[in-house]
Backbone as a ProteinNet text record, in pm:
[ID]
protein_1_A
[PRIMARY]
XXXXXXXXXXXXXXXXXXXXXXXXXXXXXXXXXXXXXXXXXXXXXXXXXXXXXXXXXXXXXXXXXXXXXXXXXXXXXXXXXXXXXXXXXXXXXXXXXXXXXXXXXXXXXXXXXXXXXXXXXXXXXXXXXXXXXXXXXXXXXXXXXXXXXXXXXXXXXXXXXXXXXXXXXXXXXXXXXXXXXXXXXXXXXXXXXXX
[TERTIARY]
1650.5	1571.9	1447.4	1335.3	1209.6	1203.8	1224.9	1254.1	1078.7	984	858.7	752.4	640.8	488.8	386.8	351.6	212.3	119.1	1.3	-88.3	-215.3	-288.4	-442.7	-428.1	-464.7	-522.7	-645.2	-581.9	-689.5	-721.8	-685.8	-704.1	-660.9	-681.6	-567.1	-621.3	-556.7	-584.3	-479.6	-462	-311.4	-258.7	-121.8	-29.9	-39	-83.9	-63	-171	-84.9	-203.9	-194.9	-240.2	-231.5	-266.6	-128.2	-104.4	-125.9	-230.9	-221.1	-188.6	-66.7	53.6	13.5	-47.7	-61.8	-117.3	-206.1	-231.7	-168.1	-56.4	13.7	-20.8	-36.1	-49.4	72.2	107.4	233.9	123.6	217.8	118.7	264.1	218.8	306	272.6	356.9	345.9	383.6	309.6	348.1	326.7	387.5	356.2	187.9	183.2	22.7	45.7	129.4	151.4	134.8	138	118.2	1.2	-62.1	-214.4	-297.6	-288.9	-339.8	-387.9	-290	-277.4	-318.1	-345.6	-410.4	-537.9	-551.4	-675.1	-786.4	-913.9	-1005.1	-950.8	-1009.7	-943.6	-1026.1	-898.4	-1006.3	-922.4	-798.8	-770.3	-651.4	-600.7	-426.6	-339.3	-252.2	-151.6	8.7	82.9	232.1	263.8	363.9	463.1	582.1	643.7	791.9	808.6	898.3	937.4	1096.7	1080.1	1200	1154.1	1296.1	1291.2	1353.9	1337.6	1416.3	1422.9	1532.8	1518.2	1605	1554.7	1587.9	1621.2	1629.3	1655.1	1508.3	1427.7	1329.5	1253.5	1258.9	1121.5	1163.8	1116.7	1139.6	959.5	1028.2	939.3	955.8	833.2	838.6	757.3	812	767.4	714.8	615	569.8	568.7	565.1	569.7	506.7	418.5	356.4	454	572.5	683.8	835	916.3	1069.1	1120.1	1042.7	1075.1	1055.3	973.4	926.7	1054.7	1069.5	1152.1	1310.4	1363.4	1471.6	1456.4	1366.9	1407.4	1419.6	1329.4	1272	1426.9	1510.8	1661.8	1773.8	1734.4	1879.7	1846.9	1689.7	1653.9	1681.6	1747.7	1737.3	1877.7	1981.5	2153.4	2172.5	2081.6	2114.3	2092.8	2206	2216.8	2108.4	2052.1	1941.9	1815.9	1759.4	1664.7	1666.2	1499.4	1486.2	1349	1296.8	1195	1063.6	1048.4	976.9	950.5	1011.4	1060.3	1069.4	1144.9	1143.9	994	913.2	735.5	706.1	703.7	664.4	680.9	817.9	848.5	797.9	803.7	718.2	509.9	508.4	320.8	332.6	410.1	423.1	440.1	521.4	539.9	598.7	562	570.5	773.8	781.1	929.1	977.8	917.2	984	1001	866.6	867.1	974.7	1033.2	1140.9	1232.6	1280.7	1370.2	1407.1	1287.7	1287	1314.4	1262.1	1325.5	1453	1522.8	1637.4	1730.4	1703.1	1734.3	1785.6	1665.3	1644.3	1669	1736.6	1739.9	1601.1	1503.1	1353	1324.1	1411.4	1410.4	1300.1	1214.8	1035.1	957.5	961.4	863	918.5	1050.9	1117.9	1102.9	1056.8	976	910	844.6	639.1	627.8	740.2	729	752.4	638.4	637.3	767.6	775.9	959.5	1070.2	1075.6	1170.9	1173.6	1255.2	1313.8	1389.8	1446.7	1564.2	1682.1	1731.2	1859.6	1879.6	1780.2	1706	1725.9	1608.7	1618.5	1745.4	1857.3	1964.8	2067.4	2073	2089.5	2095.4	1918.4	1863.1	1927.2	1956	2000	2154.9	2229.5	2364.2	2367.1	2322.5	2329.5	2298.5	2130	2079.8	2108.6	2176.4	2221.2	2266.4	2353.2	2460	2422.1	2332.4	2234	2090.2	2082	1968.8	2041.4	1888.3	1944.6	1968.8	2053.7	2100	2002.9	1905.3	1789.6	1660	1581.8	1461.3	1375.6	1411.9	1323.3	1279	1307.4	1288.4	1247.6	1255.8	1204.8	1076.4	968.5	837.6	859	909.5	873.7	935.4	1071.2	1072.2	1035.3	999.5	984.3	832.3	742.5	613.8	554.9	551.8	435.8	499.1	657.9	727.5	740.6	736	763.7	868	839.2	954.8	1057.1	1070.9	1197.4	1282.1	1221.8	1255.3	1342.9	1238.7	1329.2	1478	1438.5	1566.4	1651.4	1606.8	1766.1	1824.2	1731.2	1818.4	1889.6	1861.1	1933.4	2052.6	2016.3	2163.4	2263.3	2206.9	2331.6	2364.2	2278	2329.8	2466	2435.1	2510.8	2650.1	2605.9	2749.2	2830.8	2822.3	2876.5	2775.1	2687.1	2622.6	2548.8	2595.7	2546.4	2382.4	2294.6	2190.1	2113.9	2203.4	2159.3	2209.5	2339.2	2309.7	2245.5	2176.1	2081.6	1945.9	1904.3	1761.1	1807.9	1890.4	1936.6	1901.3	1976.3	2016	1891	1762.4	1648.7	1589.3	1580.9	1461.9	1420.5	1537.8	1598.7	1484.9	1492.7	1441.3	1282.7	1239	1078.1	1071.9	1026.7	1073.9	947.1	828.6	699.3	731.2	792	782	935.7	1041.2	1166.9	1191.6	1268.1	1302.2	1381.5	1439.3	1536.2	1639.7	1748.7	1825.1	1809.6	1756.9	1735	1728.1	1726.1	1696	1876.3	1950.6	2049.4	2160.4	2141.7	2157	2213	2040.4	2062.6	2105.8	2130.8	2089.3	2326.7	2371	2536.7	2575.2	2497.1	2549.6	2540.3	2446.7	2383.8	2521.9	2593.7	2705.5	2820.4	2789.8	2979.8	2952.3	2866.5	2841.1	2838.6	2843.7	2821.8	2981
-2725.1	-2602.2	-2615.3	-2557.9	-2588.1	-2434.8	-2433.8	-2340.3	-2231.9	-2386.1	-2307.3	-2418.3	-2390.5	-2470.1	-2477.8	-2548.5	-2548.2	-2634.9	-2558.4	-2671.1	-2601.2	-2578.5	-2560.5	-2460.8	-2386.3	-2295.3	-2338	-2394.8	-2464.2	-2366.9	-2250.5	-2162.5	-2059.5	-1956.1	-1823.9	-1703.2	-1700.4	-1619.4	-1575.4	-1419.1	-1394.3	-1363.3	-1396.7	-1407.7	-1547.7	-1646.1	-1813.5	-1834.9	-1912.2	-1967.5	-2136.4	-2227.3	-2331	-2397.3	-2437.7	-2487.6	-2633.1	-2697.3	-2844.2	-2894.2	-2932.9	-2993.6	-3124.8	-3234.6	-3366.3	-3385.4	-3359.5	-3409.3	-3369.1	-3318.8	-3279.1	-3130.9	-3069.8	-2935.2	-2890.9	-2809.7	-2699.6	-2517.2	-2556.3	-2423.7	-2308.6	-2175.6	-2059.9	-1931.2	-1866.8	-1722	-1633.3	-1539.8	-1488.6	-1277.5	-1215.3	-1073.3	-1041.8	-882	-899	-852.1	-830.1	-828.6	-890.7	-1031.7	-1179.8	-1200.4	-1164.1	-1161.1	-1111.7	-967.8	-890.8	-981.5	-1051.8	-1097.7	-1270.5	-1319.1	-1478.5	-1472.9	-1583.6	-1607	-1663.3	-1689.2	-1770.8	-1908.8	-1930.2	-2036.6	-2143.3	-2251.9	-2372.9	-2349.9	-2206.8	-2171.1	-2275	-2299.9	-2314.3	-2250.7	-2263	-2128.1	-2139.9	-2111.7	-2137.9	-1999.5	-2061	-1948	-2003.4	-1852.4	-1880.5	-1914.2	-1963.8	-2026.8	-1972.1	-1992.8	-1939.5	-2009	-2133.1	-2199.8	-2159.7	-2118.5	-2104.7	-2157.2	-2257.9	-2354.6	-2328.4	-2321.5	-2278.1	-2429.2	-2386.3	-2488.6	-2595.8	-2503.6	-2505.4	-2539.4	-2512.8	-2464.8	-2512.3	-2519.1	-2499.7	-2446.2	-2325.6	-2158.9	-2167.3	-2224	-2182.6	-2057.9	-1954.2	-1837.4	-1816.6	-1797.6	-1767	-1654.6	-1650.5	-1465.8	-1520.8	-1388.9	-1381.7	-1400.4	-1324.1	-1285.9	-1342.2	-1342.7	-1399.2	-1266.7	-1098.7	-997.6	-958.9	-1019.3	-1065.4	-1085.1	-1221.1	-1326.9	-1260.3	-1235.4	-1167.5	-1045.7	-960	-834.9	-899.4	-1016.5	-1082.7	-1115.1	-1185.4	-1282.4	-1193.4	-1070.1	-935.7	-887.8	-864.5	-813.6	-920.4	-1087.4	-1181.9	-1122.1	-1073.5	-1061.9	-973.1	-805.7	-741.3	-775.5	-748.6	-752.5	-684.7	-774.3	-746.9	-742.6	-815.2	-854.5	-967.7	-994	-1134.2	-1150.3	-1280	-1293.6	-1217.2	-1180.1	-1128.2	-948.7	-892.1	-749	-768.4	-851.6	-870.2	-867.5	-949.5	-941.7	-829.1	-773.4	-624.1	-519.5	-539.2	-485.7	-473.5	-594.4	-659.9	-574.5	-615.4	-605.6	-446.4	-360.3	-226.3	-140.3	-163.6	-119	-177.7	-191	-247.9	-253.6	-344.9	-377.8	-220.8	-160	-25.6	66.7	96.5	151.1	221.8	48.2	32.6	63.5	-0.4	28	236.6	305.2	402.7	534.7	483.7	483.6	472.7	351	346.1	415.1	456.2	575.5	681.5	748	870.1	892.1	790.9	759.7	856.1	750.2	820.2	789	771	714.9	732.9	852	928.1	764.3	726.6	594.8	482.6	445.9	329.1	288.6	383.4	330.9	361.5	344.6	324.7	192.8	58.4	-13.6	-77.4	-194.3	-292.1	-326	-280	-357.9	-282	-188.5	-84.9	14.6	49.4	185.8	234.2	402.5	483.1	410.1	374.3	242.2	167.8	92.1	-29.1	18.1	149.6	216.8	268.1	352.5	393.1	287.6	106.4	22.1	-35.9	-20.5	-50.4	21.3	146.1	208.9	245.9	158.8	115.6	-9.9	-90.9	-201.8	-217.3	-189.8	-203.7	-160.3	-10.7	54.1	10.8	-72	-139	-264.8	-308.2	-476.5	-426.4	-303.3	-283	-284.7	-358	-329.3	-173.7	-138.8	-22.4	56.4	-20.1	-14.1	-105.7	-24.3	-76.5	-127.2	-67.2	-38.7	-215.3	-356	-430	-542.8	-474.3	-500.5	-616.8	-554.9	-609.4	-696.2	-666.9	-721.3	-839.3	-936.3	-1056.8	-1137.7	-1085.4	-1180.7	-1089.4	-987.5	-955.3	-1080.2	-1202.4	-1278.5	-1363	-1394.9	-1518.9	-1620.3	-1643.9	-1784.4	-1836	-2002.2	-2042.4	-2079.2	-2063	-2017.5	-1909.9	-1803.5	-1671.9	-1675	-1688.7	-1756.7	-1793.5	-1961	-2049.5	-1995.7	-1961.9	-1886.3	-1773	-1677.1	-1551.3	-1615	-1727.1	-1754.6	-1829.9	-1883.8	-1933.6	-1839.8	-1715	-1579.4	-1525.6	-1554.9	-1499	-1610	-1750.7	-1798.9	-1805.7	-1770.7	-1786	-1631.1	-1540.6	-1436.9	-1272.7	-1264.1	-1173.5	-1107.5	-954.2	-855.4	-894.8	-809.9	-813	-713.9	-621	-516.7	-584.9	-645.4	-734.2	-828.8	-841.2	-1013	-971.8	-847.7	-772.6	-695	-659.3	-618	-702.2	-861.6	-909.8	-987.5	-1023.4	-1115.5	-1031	-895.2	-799	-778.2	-860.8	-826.9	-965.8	-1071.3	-1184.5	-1206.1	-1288.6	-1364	-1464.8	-1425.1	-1516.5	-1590.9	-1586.4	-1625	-1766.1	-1773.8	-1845.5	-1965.3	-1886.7	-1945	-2039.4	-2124.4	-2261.9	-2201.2	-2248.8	-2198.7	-2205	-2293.8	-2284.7	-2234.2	-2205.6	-2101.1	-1981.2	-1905.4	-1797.1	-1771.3	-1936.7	-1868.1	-1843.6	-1971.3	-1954.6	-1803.6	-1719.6	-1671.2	-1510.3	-1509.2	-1406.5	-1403.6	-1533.5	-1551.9	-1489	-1570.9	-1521.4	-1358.6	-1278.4	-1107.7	-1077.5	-1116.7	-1057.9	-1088.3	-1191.7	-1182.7	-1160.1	-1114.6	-1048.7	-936.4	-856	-691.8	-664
613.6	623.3	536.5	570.2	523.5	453.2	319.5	234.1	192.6	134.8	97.1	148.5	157.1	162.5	80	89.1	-57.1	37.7	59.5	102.8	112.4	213.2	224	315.4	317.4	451.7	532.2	655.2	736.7	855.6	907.2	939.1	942.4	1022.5	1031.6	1131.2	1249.2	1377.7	1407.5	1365.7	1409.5	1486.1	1541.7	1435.8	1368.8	1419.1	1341.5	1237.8	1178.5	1072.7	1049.2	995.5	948.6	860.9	806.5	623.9	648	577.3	577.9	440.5	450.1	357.5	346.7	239.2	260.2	376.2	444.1	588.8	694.3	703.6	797.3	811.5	945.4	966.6	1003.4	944.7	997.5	1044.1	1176.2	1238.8	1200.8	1202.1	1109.7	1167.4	1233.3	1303	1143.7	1128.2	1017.9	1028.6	994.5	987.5	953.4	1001.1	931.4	788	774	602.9	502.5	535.5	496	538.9	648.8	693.8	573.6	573.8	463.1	319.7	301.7	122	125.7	254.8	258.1	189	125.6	70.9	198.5	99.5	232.6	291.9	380	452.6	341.5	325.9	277.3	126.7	135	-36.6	-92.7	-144	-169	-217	-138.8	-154.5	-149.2	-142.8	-116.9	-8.4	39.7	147.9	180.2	143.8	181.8	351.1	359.6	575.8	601.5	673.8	832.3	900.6	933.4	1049.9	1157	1297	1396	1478.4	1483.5	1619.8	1706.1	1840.5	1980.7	2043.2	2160.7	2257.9	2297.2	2307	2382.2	2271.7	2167.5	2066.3	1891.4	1822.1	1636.9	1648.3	1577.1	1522.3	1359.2	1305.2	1177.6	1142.6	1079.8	1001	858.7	832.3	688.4	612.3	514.7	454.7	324.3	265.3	123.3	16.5	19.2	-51.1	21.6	-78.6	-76.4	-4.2	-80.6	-43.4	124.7	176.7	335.4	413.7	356.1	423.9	417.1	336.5	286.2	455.3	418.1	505.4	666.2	704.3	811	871.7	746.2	761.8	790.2	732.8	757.1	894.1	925.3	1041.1	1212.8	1136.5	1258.6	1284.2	1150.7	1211.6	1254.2	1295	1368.6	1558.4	1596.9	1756.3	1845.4	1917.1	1959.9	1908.9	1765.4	1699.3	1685	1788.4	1752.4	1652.4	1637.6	1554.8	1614.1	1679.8	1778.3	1725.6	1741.8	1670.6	1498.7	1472.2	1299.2	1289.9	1316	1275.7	1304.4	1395.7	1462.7	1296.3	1288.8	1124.8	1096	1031.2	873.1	871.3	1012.6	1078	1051.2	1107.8	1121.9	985.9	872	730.8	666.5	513.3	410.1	366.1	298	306.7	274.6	151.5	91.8	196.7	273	414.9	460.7	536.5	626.4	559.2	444.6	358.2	319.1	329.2	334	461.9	547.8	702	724.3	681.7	729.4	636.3	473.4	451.2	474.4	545.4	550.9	702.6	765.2	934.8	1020.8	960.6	993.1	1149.6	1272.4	1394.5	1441.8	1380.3	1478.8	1415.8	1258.9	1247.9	1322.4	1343.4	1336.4	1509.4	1576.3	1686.5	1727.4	1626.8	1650.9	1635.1	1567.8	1599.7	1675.4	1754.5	1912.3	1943.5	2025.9	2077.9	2031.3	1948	1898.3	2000.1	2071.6	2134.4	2059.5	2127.9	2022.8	1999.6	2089.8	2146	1973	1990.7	1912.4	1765.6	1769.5	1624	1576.1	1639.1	1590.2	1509.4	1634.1	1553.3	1439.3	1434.7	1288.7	1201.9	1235.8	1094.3	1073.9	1161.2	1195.8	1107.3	1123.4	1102.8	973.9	971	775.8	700.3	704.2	571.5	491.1	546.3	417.4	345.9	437.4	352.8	298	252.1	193.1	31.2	-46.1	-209.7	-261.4	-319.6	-371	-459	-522.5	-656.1	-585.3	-608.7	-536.6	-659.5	-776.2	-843.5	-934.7	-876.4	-924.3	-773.4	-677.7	-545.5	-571.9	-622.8	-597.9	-746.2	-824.5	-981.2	-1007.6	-949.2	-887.8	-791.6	-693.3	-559.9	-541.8	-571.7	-493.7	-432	-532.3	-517.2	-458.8	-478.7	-414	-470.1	-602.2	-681.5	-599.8	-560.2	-552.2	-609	-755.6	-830.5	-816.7	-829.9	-828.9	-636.6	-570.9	-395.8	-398.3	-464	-469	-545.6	-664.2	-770.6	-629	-580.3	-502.7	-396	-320.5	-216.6	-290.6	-388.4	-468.3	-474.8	-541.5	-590.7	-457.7	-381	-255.7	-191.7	-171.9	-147.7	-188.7	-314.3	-401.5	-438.1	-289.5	-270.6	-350.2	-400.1	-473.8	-327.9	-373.8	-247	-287.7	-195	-207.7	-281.8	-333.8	-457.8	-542.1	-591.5	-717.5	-708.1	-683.3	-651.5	-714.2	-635.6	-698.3	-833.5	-868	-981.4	-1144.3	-1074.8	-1181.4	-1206.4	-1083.2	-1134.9	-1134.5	-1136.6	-1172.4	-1353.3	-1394	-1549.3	-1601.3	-1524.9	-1577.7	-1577.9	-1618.5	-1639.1	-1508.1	-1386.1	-1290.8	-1321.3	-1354.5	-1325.6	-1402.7	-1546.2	-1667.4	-1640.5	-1564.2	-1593.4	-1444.2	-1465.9	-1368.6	-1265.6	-1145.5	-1048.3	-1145.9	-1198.7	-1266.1	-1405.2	-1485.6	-1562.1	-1536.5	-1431.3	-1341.9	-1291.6	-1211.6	-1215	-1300.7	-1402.8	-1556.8	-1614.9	-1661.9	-1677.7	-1612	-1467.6	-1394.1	-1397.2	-1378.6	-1417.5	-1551.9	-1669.7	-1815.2	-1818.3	-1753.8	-1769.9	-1729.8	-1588.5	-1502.1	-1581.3	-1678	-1721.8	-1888.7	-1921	-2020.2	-2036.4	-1888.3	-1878.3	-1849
[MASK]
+++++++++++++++++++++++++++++++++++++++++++++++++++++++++++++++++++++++++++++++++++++++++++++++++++++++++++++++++++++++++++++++++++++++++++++++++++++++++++++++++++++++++++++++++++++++++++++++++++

């Protein structure tokens, strides 16, 4: 799995853009959310990825933020969301947004986005309630920018069974900017069996 990118911005017409990594171009469908926050072309930059390979196809996805990609990955396991609608999301309102929508089962916003019907929307808020973080309030203050530390430590705690409200919980506590992936899960383990 192609986790993050670092390379050049050699263009960007959306939805695609293209990262030239060492010489190699990786072309990247990305939200306009991630649109919004690209630098000039010609900048260097990093982005988190989503690979999706089909039969037919390998679809790589980019996002500004881990916080992107995260909502992008809960939004591929609901039934009847494909990558297609997940961007629509992401393009349509900001992670808190949605996160707030599905709340408040806001169904009048939740299809205003492309490809969302009522059907679709009631889903969404079937489905997401329970994989949204519990505490928002450290949402943007680990992952806004997307270090790829701060990334790799969360998909670690995730892997290793941590809901997705303790996950934003426990690296919202930390210095993601300054600290290593394993220092991150280091210390994000010692906080949980210390409390």
């Amino acid at each position: 799995m192609i986790g993050t990118l670092t390379g050049v911005l050699a263009s960007k017409q959306p939805p695609w853009l293209l990262l030239d990594v060492a010489g190699v171009g990786y072309e990247l469908e990305a939200p306009m959310s991630t649109f919004y926050e690209l630098p000039e072309v010609g900048s260097r930059l990093t982005l988190m990825t989503h690979l999706v390979v089909r039969e037919d196809a390998h679809l790589l996805f980019g996002f500004m933020s881990a916080t992107e990609r995260r909502l992008f990955r809960e939004l591929l396991k609901v039934s009847g969301i494909g990558p297609r609608i997940a961007l629509g999301v992401l393009s349509s309102m900001s992670v808190r947004s949605f996160h707030q929508a599905i709340r408040q089962k806001d169904l009048v916003n939740l299809v205003r986005i492309p490809g969302v019907g009522r059907k679709t929307a009631e889903r969404l808020v079937v489905e997401m309630t329970d994989r949204l973080p519990e505490d928002e309030s450290g949402l943007e203050h680990y992952s806004g920018r997307g270090t790829p530390a701060a990334s790799e430590a969360e998909s670690a705690l995730l892997s290793l069974g941590y809901r997705p409200a303790e996950v934003t919980r426990m690296l919202s506590r930390l210095d993601t900017a300054s600290l290593s992936t394993e220092a991150l899960i280091r210390e994000a383990l010692r906080q949980v069996h210390a409390g």
